[in-house]
C-alpha positions as CSV (number, residue, x, y, z in Angstrom):
1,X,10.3,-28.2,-37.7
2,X,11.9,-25.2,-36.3
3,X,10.2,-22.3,-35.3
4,X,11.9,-20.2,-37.9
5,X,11.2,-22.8,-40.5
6,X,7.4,-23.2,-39.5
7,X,6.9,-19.4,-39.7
8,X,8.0,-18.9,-43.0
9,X,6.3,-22.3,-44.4
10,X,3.4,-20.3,-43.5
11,X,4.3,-16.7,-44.8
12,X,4.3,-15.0,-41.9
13,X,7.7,-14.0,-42.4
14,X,10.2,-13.7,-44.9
15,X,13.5,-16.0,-45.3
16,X,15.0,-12.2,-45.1
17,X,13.7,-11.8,-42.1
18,X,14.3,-14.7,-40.3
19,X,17.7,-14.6,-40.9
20,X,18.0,-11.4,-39.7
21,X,16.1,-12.1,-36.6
22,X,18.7,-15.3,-36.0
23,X,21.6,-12.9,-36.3
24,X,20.3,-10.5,-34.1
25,X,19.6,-13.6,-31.5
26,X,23.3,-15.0,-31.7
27,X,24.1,-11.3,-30.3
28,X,21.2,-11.2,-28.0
29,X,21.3,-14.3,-26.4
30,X,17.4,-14.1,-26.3
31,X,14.8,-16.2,-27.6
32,X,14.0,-16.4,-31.4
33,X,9.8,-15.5,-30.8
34,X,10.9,-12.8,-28.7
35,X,13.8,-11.5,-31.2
36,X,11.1,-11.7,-33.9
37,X,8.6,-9.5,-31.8
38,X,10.9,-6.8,-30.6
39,X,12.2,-6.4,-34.3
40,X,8.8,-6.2,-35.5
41,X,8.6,-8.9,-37.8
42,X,5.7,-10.2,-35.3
43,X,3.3,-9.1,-32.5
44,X,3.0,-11.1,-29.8
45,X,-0.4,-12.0,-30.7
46,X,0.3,-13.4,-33.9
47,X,2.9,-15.1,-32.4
48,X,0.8,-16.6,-29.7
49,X,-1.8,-17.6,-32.0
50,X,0.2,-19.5,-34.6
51,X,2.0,-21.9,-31.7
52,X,-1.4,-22.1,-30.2
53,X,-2.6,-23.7,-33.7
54,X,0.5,-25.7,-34.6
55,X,0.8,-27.4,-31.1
56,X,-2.9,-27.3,-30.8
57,X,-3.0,-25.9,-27.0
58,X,-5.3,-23.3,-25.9
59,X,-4.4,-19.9,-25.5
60,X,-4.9,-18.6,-22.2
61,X,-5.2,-15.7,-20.0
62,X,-3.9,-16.6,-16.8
63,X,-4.1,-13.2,-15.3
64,X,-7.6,-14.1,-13.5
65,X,-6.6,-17.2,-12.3
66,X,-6.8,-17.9,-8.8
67,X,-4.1,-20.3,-8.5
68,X,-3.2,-22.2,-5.6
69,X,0.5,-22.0,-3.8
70,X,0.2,-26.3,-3.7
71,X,-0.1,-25.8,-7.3
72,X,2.4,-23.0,-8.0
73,X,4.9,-24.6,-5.7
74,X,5.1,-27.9,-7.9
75,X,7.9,-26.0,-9.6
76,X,10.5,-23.5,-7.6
77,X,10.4,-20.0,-8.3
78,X,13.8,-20.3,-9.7
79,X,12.7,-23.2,-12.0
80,X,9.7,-21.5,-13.3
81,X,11.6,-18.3,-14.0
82,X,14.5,-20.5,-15.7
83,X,11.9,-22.0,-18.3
84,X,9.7,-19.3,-18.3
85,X,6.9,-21.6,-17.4
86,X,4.2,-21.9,-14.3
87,X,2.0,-24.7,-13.0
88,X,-1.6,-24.0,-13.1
89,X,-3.5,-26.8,-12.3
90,X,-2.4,-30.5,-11.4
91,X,-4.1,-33.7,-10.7
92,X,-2.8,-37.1,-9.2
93,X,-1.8,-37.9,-13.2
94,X,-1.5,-34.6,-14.8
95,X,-0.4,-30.9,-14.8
96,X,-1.2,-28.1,-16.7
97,X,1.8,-25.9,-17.3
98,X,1.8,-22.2,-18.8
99,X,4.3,-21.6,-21.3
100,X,5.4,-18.2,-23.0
101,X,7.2,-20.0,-25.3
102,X,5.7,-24.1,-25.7
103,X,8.0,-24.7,-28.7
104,X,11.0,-24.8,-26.6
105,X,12.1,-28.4,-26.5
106,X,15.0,-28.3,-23.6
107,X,12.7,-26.6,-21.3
108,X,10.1,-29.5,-22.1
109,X,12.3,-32.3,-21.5
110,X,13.4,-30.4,-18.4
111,X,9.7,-29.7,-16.9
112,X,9.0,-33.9,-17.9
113,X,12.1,-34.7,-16.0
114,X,10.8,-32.4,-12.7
115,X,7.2,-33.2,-12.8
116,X,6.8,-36.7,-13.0
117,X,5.6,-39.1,-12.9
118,X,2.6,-37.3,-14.1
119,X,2.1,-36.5,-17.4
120,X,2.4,-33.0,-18.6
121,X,-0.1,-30.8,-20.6
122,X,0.8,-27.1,-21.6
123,X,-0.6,-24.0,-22.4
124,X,0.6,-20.4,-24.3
125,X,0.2,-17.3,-22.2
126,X,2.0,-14.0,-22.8
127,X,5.3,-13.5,-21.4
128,X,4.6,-10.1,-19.5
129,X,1.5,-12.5,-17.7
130,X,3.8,-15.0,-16.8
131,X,6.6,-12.1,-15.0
132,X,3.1,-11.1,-13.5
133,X,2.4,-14.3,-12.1
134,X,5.7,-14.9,-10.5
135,X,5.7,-12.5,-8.8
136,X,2.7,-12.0,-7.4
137,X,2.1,-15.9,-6.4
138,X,5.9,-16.6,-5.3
139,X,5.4,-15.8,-1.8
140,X,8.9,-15.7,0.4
141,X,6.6,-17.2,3.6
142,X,8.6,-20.7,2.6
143,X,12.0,-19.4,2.0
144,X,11.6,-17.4,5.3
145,X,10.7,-20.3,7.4
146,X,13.1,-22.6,6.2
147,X,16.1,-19.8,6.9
148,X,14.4,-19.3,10.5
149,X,15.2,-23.1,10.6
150,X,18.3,-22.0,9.6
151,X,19.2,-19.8,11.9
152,X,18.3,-21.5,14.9
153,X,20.5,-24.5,14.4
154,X,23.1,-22.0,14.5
155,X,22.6,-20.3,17.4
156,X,22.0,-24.1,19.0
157,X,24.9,-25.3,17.7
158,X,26.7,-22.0,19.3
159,X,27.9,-22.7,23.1
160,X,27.0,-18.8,23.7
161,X,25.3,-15.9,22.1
162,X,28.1,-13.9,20.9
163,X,27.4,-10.8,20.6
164,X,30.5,-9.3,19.8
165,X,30.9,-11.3,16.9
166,X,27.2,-10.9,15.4
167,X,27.6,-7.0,16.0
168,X,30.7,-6.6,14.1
169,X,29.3,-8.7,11.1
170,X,32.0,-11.2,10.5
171,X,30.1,-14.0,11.7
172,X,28.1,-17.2,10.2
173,X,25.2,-16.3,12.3
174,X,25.5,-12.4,10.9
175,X,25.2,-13.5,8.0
176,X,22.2,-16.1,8.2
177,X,20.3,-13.1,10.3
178,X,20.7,-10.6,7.1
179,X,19.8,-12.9,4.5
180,X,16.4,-13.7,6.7
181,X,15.9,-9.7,7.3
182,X,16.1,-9.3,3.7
183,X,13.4,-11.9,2.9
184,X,11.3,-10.6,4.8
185,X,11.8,-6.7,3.4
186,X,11.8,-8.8,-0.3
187,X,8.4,-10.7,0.7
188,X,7.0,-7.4,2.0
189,X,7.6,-5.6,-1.2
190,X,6.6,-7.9,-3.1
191,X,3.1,-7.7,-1.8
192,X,2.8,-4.0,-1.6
193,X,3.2,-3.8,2.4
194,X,3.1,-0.7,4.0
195,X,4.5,-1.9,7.9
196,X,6.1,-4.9,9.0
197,X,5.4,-6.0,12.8
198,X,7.8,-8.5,14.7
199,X,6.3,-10.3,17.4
200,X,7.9,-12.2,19.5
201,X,5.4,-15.1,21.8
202,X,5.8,-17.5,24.1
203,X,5.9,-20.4,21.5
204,X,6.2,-18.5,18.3
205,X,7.9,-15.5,16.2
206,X,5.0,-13.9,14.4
207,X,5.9,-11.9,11.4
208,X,2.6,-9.6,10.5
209,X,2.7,-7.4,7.4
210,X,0.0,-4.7,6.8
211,X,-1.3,-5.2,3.4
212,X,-4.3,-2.6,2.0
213,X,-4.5,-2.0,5.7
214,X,-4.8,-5.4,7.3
215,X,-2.2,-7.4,8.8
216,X,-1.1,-11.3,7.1
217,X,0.6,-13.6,9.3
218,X,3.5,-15.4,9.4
219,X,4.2,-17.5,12.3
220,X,7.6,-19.4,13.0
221,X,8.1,-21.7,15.7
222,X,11.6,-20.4,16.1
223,X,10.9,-18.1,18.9
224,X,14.6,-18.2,19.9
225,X,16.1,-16.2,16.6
226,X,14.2,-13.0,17.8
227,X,16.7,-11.6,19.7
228,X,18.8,-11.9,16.8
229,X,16.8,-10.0,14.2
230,X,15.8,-7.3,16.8
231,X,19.7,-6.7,17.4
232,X,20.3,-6.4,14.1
233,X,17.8,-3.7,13.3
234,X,18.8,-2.0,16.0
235,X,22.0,-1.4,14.4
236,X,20.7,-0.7,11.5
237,X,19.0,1.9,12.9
238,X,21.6,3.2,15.2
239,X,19.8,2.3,18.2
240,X,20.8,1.3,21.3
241,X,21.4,-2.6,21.5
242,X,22.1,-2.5,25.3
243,X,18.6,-1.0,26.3
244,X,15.8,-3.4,26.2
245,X,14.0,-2.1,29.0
246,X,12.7,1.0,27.2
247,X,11.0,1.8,23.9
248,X,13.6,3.0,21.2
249,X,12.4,5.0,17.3
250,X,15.1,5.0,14.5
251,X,14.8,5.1,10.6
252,X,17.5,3.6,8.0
253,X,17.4,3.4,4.0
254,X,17.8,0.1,1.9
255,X,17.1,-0.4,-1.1
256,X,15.4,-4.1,-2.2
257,X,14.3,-4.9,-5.7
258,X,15.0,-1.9,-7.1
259,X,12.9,0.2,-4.7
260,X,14.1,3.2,-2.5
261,X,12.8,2.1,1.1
262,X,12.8,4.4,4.2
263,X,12.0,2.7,6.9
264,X,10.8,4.0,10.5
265,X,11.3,1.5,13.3
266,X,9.9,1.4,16.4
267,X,10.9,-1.2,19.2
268,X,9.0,-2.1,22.5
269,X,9.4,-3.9,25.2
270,X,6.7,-6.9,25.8
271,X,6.3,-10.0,28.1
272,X,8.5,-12.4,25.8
273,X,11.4,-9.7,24.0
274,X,11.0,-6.7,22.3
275,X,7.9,-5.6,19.6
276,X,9.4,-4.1,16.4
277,X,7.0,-2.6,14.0
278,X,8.5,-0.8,10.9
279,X,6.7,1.7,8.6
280,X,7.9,1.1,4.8
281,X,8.1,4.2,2.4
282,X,9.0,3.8,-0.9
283,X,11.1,6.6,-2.4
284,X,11.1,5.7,-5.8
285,X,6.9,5.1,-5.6
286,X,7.1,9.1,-6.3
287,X,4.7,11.4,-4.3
288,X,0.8,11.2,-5.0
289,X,-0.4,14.3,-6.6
290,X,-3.7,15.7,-5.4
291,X,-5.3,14.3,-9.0
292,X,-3.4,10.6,-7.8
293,X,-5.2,10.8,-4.2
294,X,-8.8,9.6,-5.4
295,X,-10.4,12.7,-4.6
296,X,-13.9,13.3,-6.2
297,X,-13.4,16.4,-9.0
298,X,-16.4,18.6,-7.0
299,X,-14.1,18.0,-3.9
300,X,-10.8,18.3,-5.9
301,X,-12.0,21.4,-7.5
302,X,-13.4,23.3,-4.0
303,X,-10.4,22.3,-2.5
304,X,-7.8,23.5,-5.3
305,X,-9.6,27.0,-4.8
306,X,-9.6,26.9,-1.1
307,X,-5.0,26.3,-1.4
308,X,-4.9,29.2,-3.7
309,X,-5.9,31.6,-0.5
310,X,-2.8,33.8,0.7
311,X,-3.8,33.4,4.0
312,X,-5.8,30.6,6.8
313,X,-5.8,27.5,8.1
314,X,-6.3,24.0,6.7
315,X,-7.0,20.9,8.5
316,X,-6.8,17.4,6.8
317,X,-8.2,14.7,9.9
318,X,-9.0,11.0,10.7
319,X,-7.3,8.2,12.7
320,X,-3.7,7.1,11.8
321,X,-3.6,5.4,8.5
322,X,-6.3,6.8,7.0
323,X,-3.8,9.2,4.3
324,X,-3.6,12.3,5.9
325,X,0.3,13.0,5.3
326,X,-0.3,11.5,1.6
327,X,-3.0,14.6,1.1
328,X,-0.8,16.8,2.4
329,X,2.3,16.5,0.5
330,X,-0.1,16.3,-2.6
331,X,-1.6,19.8,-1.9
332,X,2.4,20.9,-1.1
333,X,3.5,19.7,-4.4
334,X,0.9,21.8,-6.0
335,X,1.6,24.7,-3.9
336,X,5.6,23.9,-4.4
337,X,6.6,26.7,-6.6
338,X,9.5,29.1,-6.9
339,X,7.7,32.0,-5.5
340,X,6.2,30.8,-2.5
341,X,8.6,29.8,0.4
342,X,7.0,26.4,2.3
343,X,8.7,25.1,5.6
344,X,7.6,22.2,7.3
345,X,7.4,20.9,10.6
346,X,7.4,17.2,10.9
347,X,7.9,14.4,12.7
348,X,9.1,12.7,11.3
349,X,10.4,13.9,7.8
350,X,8.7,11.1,5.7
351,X,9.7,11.9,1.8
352,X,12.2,15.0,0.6
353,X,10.5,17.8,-1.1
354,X,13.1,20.1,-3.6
355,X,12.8,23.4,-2.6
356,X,10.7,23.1,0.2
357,X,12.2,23.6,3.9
358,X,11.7,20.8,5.9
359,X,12.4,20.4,10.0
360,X,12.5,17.6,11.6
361,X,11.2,17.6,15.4
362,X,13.4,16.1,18.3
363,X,11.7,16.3,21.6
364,X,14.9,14.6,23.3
365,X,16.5,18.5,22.8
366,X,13.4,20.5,23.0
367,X,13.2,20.8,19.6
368,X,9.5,20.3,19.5
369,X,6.6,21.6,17.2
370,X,5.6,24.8,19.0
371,X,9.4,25.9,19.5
372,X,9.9,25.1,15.5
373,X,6.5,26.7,14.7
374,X,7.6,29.8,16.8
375,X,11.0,30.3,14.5
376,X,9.0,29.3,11.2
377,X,7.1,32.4,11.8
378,X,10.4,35.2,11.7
379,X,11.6,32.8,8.7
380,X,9.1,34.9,6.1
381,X,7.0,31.7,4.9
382,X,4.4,31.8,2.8
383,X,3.3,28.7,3.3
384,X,3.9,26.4,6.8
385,X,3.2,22.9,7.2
386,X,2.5,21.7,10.7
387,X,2.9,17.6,11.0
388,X,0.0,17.6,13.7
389,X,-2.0,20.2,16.5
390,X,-0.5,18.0,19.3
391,X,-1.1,21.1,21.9
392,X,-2.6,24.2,22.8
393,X,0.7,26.4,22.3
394,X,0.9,24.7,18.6
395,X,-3.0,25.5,17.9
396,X,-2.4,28.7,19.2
397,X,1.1,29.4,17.0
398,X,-0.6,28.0,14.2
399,X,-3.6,30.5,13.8
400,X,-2.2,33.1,15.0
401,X,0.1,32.6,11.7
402,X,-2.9,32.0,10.0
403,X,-3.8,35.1,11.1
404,X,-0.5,37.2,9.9
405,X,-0.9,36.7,6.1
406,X,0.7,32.8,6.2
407,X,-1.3,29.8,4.9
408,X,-1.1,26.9,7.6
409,X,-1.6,22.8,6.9
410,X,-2.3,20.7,9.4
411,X,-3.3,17.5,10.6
412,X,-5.7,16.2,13.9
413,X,-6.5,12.9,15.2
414,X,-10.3,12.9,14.8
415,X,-13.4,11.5,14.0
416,X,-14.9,13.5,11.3
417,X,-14.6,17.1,9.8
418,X,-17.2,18.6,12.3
419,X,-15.0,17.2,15.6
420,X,-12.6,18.5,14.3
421,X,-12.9,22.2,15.0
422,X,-14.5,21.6,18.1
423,X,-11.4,19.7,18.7
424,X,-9.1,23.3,18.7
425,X,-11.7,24.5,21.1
426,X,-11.3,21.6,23.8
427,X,-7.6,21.7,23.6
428,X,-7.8,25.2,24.8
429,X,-7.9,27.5,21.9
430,X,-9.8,31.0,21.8
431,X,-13.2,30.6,19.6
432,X,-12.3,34.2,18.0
433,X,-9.1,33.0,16.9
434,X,-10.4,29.7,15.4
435,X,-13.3,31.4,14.0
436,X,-11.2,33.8,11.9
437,X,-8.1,31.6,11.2
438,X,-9.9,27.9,10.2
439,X,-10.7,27.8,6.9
440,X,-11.4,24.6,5.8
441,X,-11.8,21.1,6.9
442,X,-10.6,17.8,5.2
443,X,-11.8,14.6,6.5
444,X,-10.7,11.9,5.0
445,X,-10.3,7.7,5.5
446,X,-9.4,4.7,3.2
447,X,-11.3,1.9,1.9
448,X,-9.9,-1.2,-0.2
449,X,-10.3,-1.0,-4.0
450,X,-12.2,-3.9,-5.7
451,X,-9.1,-5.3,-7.9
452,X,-9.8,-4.7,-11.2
453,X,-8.3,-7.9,-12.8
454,X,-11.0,-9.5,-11.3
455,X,-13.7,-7.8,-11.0
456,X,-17.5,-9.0,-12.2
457,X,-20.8,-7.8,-11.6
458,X,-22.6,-8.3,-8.2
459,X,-26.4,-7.9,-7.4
460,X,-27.0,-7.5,-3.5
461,X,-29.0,-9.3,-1.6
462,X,-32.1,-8.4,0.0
463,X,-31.0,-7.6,3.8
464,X,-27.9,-5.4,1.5
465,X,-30.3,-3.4,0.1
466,X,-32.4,-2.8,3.1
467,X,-29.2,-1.8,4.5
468,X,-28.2,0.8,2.1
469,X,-31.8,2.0,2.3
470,X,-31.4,2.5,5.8
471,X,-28.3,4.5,5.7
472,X,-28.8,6.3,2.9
473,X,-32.2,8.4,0.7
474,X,-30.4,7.4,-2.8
475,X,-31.5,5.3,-5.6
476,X,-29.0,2.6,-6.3
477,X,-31.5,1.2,-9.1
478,X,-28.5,1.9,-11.6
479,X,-25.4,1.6,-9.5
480,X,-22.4,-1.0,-11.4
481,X,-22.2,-3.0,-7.9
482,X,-18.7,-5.2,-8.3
483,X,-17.0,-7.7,-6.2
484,X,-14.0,-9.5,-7.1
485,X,-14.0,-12.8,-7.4
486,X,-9.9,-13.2,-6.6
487,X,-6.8,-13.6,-8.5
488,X,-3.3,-14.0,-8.1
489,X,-3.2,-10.1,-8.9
490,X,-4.8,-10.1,-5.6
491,X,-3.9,-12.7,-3.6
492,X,-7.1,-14.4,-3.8
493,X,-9.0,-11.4,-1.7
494,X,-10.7,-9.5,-4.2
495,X,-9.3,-6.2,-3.8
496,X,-6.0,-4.7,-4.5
497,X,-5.0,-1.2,-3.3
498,X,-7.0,1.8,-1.4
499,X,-8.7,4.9,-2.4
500,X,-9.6,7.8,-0.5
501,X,-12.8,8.7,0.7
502,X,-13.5,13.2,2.1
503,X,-15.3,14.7,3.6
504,X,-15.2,18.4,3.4
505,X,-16.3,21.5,5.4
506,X,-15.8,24.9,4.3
507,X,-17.0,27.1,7.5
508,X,-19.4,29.5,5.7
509,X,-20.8,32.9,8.4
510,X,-23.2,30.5,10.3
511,X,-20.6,28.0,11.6
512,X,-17.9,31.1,11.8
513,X,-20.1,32.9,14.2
514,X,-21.4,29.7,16.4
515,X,-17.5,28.8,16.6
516,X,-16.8,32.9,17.9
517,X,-19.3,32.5,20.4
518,X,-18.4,28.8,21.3
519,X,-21.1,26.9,21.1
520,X,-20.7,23.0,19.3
521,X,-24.4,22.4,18.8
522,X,-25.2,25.6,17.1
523,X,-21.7,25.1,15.1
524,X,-22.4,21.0,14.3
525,X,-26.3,22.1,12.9
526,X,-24.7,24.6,10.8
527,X,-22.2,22.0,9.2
528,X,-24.5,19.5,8.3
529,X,-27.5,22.4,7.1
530,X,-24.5,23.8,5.0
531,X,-24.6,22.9,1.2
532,X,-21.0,23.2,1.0
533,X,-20.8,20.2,3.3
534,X,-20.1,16.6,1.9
535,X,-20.3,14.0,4.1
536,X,-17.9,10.6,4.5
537,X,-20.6,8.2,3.7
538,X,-21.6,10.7,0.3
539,X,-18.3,9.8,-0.8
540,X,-18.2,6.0,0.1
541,X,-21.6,6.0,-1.7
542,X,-20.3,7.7,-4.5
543,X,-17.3,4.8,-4.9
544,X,-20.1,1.9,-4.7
545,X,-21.8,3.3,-7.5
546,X,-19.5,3.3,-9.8
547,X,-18.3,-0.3,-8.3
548,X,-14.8,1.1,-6.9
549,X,-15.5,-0.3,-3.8
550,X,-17.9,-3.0,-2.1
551,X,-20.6,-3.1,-0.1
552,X,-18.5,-4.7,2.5
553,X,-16.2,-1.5,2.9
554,X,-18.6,0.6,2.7
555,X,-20.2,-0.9,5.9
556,X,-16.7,-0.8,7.7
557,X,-16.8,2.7,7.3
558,X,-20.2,3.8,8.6
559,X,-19.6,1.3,12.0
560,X,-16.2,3.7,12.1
561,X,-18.4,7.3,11.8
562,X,-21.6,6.3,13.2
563,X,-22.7,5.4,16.8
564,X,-25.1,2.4,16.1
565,X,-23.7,-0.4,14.1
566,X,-25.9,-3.5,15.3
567,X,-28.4,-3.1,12.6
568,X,-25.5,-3.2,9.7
569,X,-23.6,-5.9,11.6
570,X,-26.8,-7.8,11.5
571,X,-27.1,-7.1,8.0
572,X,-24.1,-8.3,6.7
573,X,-24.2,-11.6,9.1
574,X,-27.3,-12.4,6.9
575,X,-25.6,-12.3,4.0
576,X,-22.2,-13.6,5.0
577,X,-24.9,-16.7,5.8
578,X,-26.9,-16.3,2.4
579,X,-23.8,-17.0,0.6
């Protein structure tokens, strides 16, 4: 039987309604489950649960699966889209195939026909998990490799490079070259990427995208078609294509999948071409707000009262990548109001802010941050934004306007909160001026997110608790340690995203008055005697608690703050071995 029919032989709908529901389908086009479910005749559930019974499959949640691509790849991405279906476990006989709607006798007859000879077994799932699933475990690596391939038979077949032709975009080889670019952008999307590096080798094209802040590779033996995708970022980034000799930066816009994209290129030339490493920011992703950035509420909370000041200087700090331009944009979106005037001095201008002033610096005209910052200061600000204390003149600029009734952001390249304002005094700045314009200190880094999809409950091992014992007075007798175990959600590595772990300083009259009379030692003692002062690790600790984070990123972190690693290296070979 139908369906339709089978539904109402067992009163879960009317006649009434089916018939309604098969109306609305001839204008829809859709599915009759799915017409029945957004008309409300059904949930999902129900739905779910009634072909699970009458077909007797199970009903599964697939979400938590760690599926593998040998698996998935039985069936095209197109395919398994087309029959809204998905290959989750295969033998030399059989497959298991998850269905969103099992009752659909063309799409079986079609998934018999593509999948033998071995016999086919199916399961129900819900249709949102299945849009999940594709896209999270359709990887592009394939598609990218095989138009590589592509691409290079072209240029072989080609007596000559023409490079008029490919630059005017009329050409075969044009349009091969785009279609791979915009793979790659697609594939790097798709997995949440935050840079895409192109590296050409001797033997090989390695395509490396930065993902929760470490790099997957691709590698493609087609070393020959880099030339060809380097040229044709150039011009989409207004570069240069004659100079390979020097490095070149440019940004362009495109939009893929339905998401905004600035991107910020860099080229540079290395033993076998030209390095291109690209920094993806998606506009339609929104701008975090200071609640969105992970911060702790005691930090949040201290640090909301410390942006409400008319006038002084704040420094947000740590290596590049670690999130200082997201914290700062947060804290200007709070500050963004109608009566406060903000201008910014970036470079380079990463997302548009409404109402806020925003500069972009251009050393190649002299346009640099302390001539901006100089010109900011006759502009009646309230509020300036300073992309990064690059030099004395800028430090100086800066506090002085810190000093003059404006409130001045900031970013360094340092270690921790403490380095940080001895930094201003190495790069050349007076200790009265720092010591009356510095207000507060943000330090800040990221650690990868145990993916919540799944995540289960972990008990460390021995040498992991000695560990934490060693770094740390607190009792973790009732922490909620959690690993995951990997999902497709995931890509099989058990976390998915990054949070944000502070440190904060606010200079209280001890570390103001060693900072006045210059001294580092009497100004770093203060810091860590001060109650106000919460360090890096108090965070991280904080995270692994309440099972955020792992034990494993945790560790990263203190061999990044602290001097001595061997003993924690040590500790987690052991149990890297123990498992």
């Amino acid at each position: 039987m139908r369906l339709g029919d089978l539904l109402v032989q067992e009163q879960i709908i009317t006649e009434e309604q089916l018939l309604s529901a098969l109306a609305e389908q001839k204008k829809t086009g859709r599915k009759l489950g799915r017409t029945l479910i957004d008309m409300a005749y059904i949930s999902e559930d129900q739905l779910l649960q009634f072909l699970s019974q009458q077909l007797n499959i199970p009903l599964m949640d697939i979400s938590r699966l760690a599926i593998p691509a040998s698996v998935v790849n039985l069936l095209t991405e197109g395919q398994a889209r087309r029959f809204r279906a998905l290959v989750i476990s295969a033998t030399s006989d059989s497959v298991q195939v998850a269905m969103s709607d099992p009752a659909d006798l063309q799409a079986l007859d079609e998934l018999e026909l593509l999948l033998a000879p071995r016999r086919l077994t199916l399961a129900v799932v819900k249709e949102q998990q299945l849009f999940d699933a594709f896209d999270n475990l359709y990887r592009l690596t394939g598609h990218i490799a095989e138009m590589a391939g592509q691409l290079e038979e072209e240029y072989a077949a080609d007596e000559q490079f023409d490079l008029a032709t490919l630059t005017q975009g009329d050409s075969d080889n044009e349009t091969t070259v785009v279609k791979l670019l915009q793979t790659i952008f697609e594939d790097a999307v798709q997995v949440r990427a935050s840079d895409i590096h192109i590296e050409p080798g001797d033997k090989s094209l390695r395509i490396r995208q930065r993902v929760d802040g470490l790099l997957q590779e691709t590698v493609l033996k087609e070393v020959n078609i880099a030339s060809a995708l380097v040229l044709r970022l150039k011009l989409m980034a207004g570069l240069d294509i004659s100079e390979k000799r020097l490095p070149q930066d440019g940004r362009f816009h495109i939009e893929i999948k339905g998401h905004q994209i600035d991107i910020r290129m860099s080229t540079m030339p290395i033993t076998h071409g030209e390095s291109v490493v690209m920094r993806l920011l998606d506009q339609s992703a929104g701008l975090l707000t200071l609640n969105e950035t992970g911060m702790p509420p005691a930090i949040l909370n201290r640090v909301r009262r410390q942006i409400k000041r008319p006038h002084g200087m704040l420094l947000v700090t740590g290596p590049t990548g670690s999130g200082k331009t997201t914290t700062l944009y947060g804290i200007l979106s709070e500050l963004n109001k109608a009566e406060s005037k903000i201008i910014t001095v970036e470079d380079p201008v990463e997302y548009q802010l409404p109402r806020i002033n925003q500069v972009q610096v251009n050393h190649k005209i002299g346009l640099d941050f302390s001539n901006v910052l100089r010109t900011t200061l006759r502009q009646d600000p309230d509020i300036i934004m300073v992309g990064e204390m690059r030099d004395r003149e800028t430090v100086e600029i800066g506090l002085r306007g810190a000093l003059t009734g404006h409130f001045v952001l900031s970013t360094l390249h340092t270690n921790d909160a403490i380095t940080s304002a001895l930094r201003l005094l190495d790069m050349g700045a007076a200790g009265y001026l720092v010591a009356s314009a510095l207000r507060v200190i943000i330090a800040q880094r990221l650690v990868r997110r145990v993916c919540k999809n799944c995540a289960i409950p972990y008990q460390p091992s021995p040498q992991e608790r000695a560990w934490l014992a060693s770094v740390s007075q607190q009792d973790f007798s009732e922490a909620t340690f959690r690993i995951g175990t990997g999902c497709q959600s995931c890509s099989g590595t058990g976390y998915r995203g990054r949070i944000g772990v502070f440190e904060l300083l606010e200079l209280d009259e001890a570390m103001i008055d060693a900072m006045r009379t210059g001294n580092p030692q009497v100004f770093a003692d203060a810091a860590k005697a001060s109650p106000l002062f919460t360090p890096l690790l108090a965070s991280a600790l904080e995270y692994l608690q309440r099972g955020l984070t792992t034990i494993e990123e945790v560790a990263k972190l203190v061999e990044d703050v602290t001097d001595n690693p061997k003993s924690l290296a040590q500790s987690l070979q052991s149990r890297d071995e123990g498992r």
